[in-house]
N, C-alpha and C positions, 0 to 999 in steps of 0.2 A: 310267788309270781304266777298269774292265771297265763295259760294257755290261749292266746288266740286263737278265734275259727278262721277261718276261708272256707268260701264255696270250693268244693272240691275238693279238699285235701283229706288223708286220712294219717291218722299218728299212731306209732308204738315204740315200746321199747327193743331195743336191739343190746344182747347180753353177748360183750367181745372185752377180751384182755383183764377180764373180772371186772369190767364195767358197765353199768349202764348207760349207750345211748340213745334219745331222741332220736328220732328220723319221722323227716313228714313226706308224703306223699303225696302225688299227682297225676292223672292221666295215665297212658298205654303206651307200650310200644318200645321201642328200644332206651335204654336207659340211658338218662344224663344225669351226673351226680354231679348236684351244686355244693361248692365250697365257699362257706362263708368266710367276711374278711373279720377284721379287731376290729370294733371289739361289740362283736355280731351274733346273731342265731338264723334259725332257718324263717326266720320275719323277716329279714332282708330282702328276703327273692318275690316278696308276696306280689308285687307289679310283674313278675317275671311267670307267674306261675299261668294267668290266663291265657295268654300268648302261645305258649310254649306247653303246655298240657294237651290240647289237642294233638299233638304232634309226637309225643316221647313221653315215657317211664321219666316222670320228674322226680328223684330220690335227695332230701335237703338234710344230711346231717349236723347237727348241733356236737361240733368238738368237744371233746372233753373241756371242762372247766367254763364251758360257753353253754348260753341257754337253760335248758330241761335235760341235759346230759349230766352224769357225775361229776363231781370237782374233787377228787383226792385230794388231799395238803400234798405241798410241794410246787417246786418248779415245773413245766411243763417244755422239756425241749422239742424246737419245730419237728425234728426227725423222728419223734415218741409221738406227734398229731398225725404224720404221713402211714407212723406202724399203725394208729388207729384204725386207719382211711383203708389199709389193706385187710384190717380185720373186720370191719362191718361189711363190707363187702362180702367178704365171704361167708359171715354169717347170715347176708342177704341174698347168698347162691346167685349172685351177679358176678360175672367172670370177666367181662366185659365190659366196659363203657366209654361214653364221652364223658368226657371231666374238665368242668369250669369251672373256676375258686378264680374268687376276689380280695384282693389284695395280700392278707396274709394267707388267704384259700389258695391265691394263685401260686404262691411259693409252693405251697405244701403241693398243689398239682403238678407245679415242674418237680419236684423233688420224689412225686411216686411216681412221674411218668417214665426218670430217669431210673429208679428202682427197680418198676414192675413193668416195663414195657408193653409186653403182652397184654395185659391187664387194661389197658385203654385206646379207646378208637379212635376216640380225636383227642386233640389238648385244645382247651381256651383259656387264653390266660387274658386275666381283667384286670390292669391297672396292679400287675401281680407282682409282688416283693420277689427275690431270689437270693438263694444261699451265695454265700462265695461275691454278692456286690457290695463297694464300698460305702454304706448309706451314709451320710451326714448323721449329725447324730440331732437335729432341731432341739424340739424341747422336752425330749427323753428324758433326760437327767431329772428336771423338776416333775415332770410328771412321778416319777419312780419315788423322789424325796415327798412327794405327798402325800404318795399310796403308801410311806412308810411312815410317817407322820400325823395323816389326818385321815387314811384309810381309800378305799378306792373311788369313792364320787368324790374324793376334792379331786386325785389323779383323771379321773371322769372328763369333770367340766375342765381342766385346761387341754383335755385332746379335743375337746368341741372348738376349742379358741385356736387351735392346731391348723396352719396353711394348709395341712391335706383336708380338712374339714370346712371352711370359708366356703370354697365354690356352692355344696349341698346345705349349708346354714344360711345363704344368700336365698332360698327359698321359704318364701313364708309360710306355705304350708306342708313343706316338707320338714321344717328345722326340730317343729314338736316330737315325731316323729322320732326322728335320729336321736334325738334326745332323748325320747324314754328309751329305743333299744342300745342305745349307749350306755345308761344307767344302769339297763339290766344286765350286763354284763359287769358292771363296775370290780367286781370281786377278783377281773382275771389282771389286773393291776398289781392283785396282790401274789400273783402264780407265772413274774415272769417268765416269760416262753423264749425271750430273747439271750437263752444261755446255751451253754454246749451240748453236743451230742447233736450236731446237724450231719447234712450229708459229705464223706469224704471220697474224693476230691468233690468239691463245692459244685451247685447248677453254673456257674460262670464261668468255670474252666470245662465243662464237659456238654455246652449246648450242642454240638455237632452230634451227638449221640442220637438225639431226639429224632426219631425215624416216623412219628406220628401223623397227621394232617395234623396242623398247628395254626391257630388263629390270638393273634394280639394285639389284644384292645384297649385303647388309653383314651383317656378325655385330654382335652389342646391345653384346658385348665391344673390338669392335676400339676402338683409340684415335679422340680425339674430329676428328681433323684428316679421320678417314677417316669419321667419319658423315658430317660437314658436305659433306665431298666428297658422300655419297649424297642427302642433303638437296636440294644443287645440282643434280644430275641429276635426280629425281626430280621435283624442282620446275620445270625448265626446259627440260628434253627432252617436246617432246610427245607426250603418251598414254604415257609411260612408266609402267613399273608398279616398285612396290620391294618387296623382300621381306627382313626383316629375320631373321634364324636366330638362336635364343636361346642363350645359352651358346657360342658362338662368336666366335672373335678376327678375328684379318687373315686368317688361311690357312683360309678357310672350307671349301673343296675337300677339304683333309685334318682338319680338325678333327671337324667333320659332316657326312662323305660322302651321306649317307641324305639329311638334310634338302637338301642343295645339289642332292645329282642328282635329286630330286622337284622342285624349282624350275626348273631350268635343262631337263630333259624333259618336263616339260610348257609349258613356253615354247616353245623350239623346235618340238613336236609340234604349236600352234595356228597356226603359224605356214602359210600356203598353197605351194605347191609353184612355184617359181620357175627 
């Protein structure tokens, strides 16, 4: 799988928990570490990255099992991606930061923000999954019997056919797109993350904890498991603020780059210098 460029960005490896991962880079200034969603890499953000460069240490890790990072065999539980997020961090002598993650990012950010507190300046959570809520289960099951079956691109293309993915495949020239960085992931189908060892007690029983400046962002389109999710934050993280992007599904970052990086920089920008 080749590497993409961007103007601006620089790439290396980062050696944590006897793995290597990917991380790309962007810009100066106080750091934001973006967290990718399923089944993603750090090409996600690539519309986020011009915006938002000027302005901040843009840091975009590729999870274990995702992208140019390591893929050990085995499962990968959510709480084993959060321990990652704590380790490259500090093997990036970053003590600090904002931390945005999309959709499975955003879990794994409510899940280290309630971990590491300390450790983060602001939270953005984007159309962000969480521990401890009751999801529907859609079309998990055949996905899963595919990826066991016929390997990880037949499980692939039916999360393309997937109600969270309609609103951003309804674009003609973005569907190519999502489709090869969907494919290139294809392999974490076969590494579900959706098993145990998450966080106890769960982000849904322990929102009030979150003492951070918190911004939660959903598209009006995303499916209905993922408002309730913002609903919950919104309602139970204090002083959080929501902002909802009209015409927009799950993959807000790519669908409404404009409207997303107007929310998320001027968030961070209010934010004091730590």
């Amino acid at each position: 799988m080749d590497l993409p460029r961007l103007d601006g960005v620089t790439h290396r490896t980062v050696l944590a928990r006897g793995l290597r991962f990917h991380v790309a880079e962007a810009g100066a200034g106080a750091p934001v570490v973006l967290v990718h969603g399923w089944p993603q890499h750090w090409w996600a953000w690539r519309h986020v990255v011009p915006a938002l460069a000027p302005h901040a240490r843009l840091v975009m890790i590729d999870l274990r099992g995702f992208g140019w990072s390591d893929a050990p065999p085995g499962a990968y539980a959510k709480q084993t991606l959060a321990d990652d997020l704590l380790a490259v961090l500090d093997a990036l002598a970053i003590p600090k930061a904002h931390l945005v993650g999309l959709s499975l990012g955003g879990r794994i950010a409510i899940d280290f923000t309630l971990a590491h507190p300390d450790r983060v300046a602001s939270l953005v959570a984007v159309a962000a999954g969480m521990s401890g809520f009751d999801f529907s289960a859609g079309n998990w099951p055949q996905q899963m019997r595919a990826a066991q079956e016929r390997g990880g691109e037949a499980a692939a293309e039916l999360w393309l056919e997937d109600p969270y993915m309609v609103p951003a495949m309804e674009h003609a020239d973005l569907a190519p797109r999502i489709r090869e960085l969907v494919l290139d992931n294809a392999r974490v189908w076969l590494q579900n993350p959706l098993l145990p060892r998450r966080l106890t007690p769960p982000a849904a029983k322990r929102l009030a904890e979150i003492r951070v400046p918190t911004l939660v962002v959903v598209g009006d389109r995303d499916v209905p498991d993922m408002q309730k999710v913002a609903d919950q934050l919104a309602a139970e993280v204090k002083g959080a603020r929501k902002v909802v992007v009209p015409g927009a599904g799950h993959i807000v970052s790519l669908e409404k780059p404009l409207e997303f990086d107007r929310a998320v920089l001027g968030f961070v920008a209010e934010q004091p210098a730590r």
